[in-house]
C-alpha positions in Angstrom: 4.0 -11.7 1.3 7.4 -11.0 2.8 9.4 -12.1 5.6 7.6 -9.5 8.5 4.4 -11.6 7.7 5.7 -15.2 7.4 5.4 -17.5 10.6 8.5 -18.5 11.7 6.9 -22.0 11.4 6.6 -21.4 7.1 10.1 -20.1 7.2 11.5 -23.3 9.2 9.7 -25.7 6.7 10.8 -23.8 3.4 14.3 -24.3 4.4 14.0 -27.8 5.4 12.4 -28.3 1.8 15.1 -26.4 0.4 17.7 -29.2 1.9 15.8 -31.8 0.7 15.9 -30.8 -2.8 19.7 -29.7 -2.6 20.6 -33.4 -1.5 18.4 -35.3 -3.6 17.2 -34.8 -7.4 13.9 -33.8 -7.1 10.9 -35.4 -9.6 9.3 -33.4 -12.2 6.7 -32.5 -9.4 5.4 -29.4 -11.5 4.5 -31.2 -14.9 2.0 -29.1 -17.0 2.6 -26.2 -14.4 2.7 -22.8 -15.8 4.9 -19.8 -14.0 5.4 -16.9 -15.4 8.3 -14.0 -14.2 7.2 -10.4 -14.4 10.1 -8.6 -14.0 9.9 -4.6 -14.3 13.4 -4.4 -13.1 16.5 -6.0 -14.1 17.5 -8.9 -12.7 20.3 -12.3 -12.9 20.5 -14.1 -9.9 17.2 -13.7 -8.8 15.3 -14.0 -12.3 17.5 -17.1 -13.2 17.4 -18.9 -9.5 13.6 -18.7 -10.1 13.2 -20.0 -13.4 16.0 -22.5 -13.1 13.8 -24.0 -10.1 11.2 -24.4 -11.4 12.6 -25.7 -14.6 14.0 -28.5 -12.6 10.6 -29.1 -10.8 9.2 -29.3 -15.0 7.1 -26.5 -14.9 7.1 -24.4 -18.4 8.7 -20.9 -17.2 7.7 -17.4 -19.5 10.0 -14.3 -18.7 7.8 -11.0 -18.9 9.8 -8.0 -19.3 8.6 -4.1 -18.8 10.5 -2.9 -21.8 9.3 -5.8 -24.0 5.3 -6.2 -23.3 2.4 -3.9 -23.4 3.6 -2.5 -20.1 5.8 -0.3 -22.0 2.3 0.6 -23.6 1.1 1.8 -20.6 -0.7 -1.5 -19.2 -1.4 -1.6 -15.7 0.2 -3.6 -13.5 -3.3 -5.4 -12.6 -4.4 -5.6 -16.0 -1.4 -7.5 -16.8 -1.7 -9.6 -14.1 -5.0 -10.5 -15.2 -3.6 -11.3 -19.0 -0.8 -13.7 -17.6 -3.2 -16.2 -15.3 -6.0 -16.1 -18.2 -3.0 -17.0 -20.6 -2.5 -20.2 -18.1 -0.1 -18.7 -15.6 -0.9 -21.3 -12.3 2.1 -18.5 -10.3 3.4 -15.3 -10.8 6.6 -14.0 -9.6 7.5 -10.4 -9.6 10.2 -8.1 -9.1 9.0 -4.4 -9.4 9.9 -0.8 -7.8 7.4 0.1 -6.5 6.5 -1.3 -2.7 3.8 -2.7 -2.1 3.2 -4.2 -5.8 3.3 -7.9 -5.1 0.7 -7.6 -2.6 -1.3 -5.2 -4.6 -1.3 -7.8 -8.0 -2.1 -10.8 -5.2 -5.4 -9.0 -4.0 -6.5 -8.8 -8.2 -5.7 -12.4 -9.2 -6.3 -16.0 -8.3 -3.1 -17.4 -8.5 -0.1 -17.5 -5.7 2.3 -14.5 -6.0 5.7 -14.7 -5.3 7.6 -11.4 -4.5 10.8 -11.2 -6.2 12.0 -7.7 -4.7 9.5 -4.7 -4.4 10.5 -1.5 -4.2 12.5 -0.3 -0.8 10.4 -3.0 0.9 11.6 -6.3 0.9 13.3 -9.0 -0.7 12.0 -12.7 0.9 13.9 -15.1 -1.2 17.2 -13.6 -0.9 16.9 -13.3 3.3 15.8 -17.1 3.2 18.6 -18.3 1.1 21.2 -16.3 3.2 19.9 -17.8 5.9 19.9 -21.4 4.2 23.7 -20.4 3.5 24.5 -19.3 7.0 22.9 -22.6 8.5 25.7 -24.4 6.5 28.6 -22.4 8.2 26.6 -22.7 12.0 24.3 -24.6 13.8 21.9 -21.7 14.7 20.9 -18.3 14.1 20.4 -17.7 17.8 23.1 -15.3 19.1 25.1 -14.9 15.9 26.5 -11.4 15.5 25.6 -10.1 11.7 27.2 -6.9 10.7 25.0 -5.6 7.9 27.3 -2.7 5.9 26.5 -0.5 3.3 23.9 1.2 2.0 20.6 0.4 4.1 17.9 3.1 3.4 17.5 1.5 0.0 18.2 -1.9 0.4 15.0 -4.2 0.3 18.1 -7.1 1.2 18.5 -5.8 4.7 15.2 -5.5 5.4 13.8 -8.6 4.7 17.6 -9.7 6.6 17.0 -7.8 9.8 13.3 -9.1 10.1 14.3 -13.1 9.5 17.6 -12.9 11.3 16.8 -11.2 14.5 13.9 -13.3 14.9 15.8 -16.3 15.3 17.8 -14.3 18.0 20.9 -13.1 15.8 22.3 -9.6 17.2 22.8 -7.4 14.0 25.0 -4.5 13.6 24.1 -2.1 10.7 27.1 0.2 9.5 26.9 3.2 7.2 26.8 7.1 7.0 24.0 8.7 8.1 22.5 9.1 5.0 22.7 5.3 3.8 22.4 4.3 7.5 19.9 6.3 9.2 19.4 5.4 13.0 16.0 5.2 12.5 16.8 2.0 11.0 17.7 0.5 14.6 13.9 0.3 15.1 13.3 -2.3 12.5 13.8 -4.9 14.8 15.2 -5.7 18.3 18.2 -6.4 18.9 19.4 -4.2 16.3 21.7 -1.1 16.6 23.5 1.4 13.9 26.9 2.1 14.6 29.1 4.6 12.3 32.1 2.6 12.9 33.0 -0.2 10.7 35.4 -1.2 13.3 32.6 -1.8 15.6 30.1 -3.5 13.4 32.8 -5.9 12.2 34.5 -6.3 15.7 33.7 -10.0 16.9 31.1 -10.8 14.2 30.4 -14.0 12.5 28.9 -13.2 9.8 30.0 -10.0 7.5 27.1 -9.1 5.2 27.9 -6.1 2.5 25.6 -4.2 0.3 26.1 -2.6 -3.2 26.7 0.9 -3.1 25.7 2.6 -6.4 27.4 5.7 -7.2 24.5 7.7 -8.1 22.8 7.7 -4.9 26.0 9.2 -3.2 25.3 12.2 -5.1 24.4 15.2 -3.2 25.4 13.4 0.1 27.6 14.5 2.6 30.1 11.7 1.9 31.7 11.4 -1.8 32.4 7.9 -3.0 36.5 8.4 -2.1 35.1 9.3 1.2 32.9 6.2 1.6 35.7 3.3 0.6 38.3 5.1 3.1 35.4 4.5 5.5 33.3 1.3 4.9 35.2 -0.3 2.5 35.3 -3.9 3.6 39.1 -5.0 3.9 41.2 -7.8 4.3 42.5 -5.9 7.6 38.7 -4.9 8.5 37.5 -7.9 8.0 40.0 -9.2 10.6 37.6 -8.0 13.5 35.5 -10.0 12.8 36.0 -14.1 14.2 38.1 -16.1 12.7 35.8 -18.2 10.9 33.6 -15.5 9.8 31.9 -15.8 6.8 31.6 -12.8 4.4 28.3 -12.8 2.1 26.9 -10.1 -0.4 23.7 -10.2 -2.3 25.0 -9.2 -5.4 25.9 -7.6 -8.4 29.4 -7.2 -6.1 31.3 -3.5 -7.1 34.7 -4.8 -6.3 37.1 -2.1 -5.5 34.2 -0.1 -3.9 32.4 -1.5 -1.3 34.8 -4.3 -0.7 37.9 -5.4 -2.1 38.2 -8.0 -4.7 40.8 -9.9 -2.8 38.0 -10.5 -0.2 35.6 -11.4 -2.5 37.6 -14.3 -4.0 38.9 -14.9 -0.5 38.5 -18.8 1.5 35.9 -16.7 3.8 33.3 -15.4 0.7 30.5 -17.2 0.2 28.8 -15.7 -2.1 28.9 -17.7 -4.7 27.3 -20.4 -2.6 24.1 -17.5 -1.5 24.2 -17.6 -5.5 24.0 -21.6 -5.9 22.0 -22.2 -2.7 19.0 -19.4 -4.6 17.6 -22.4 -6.5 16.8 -24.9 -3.9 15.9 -22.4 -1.9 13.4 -21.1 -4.6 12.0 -24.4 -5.5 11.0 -24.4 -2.0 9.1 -21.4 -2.0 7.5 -22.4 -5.5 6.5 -26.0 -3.8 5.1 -24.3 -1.1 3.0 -22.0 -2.9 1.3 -24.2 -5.1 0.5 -26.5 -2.1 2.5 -29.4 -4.0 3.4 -32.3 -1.0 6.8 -33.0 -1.7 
């Protein structure tokens, strides 16, 4: 499930579980629990967020990779599926690239599956824990102004980040070239808009949120990578239209020099090491509340 099909209501008690288990040491609440990680793509943050939570809640954790199982046999994706719950597996979480997969393995298997990034689609945990973040910098979501900048055709981030955050009444800004940032992408959610001008995205906003840009996919386009960071790099003097006390966030891996400087990521106003610590409460959350454990 991802964040379009969540009730706000599940969303507003994951991250009240979330603070709960960030302020106080939580019990071994999943002794004798059994998740297992399916990862088909390469992952840090999110893979080790997820098995760090539920390490801490005592569950036993198995990492299944797609270049070290029989999926690099030829396995399906359902017929592992099926192999990991009758080996014990009580959850499965999984990251994969193609959308839709999460949702696909959930209909074949008797266990709760978390998504973990699928595809273009979305990526849940990582718009919940940037909210969690953002709730420690403001009181609300309603009316914030989010710029969003970078590449958002691919990004499964600002998806699942335009459908939480503009729900809770945030105004988001998405800035790109066309090719990265098509317009259609303004229809995602209301109270969205796609501007080309970083000055405008960042002009007034409280909360600065940038995207990886990988090289590769700036092959072919109209805009070279020199192009792009004369552009949309975010800047110390960019960033200075946004307010004051903006806070500037990024999912991760950050490409410093390209799609924002490495001054600004090491500045007072980065948080992303916090998005990065705040992943694990966050998670154990959304394992708790999976496996229907009263906390």
């Amino acid at each position: 499930m991802g964040i379009e099909q969540l009730e706000s209501e599940e969303i507003d008690a994951i991250l009240r579980l979330a603070r709960r288990f960030q302020r106080a040491r939580p019990r071994p609440l999943f002794k004798e629990k059994r998740v297992a990680l399916l990862f088909y793509e390469a992952s840090t943050r999110t893979r080790i967020s997820f098995e760090f939570a539920a390490k801490v809640l005592g569950a036993t954790t198995t990492i299944v990779h797609a270049t070290a199982s029989s999926v690099e046999k030829g396995e399906s994706l359902i017929d592992t599926g099926l192999t990991i719950r009758a080996l014990g597996a009580q959850v499965i979480i999984i990251r994969h690239p193609s959308s839709g997969a999460p949702l696909v393995l959930a209909r074949h298997v008797d266990v709760p599956v978390i998504n973990a990034g699928d595809g273009m689609h979305e990526h849940p945990s990582q718009a919940l824990l940037d909210a969690f973040t953002i709730l420690q910098h403001r009181k609300t979501l309603r009316g914030l102004r989010v710029a969003i900048v970078g590449d958002i055709y691919h990004s499964r981030v600002a998806r699942s980040e335009v459908y939480l955050l503009s729900r809770y009444g945030a105004k988001i800004a998405l800035c790109g070239p066309p090719e990265l940032a098509p317009d259609s992408a303004a229809t995602l959610a209301s109270g969205v808009q796609v501007t080309r001008n970083i000055g405008e995205a960042l002009r007034g906003a409280d909360v600065v949120m940038v995207l990886r840009i990988q090289k590769e996919r700036l092959a072919g386009k109209q805009i070279s990578l020199e192009q792009y960071i004369a552009q949309y790099q975010v800047t110390p003097e960019r960033l200075r239209l946004a307010q004051r006390d903006a806070i500037l966030m990024h999912p991760g891996p950050i490409i410093r020099g390209m799609e924002l400087t490495g001054e600004l990521a090491d500045s007072p106003q980065s948080v992303v090491l916090e998005q990065v610590a705040n992943g694990v409460p966050v998670r154990m959350a959304i394992l708790a509340r999976a496996l229907q454990i009263r906390v």
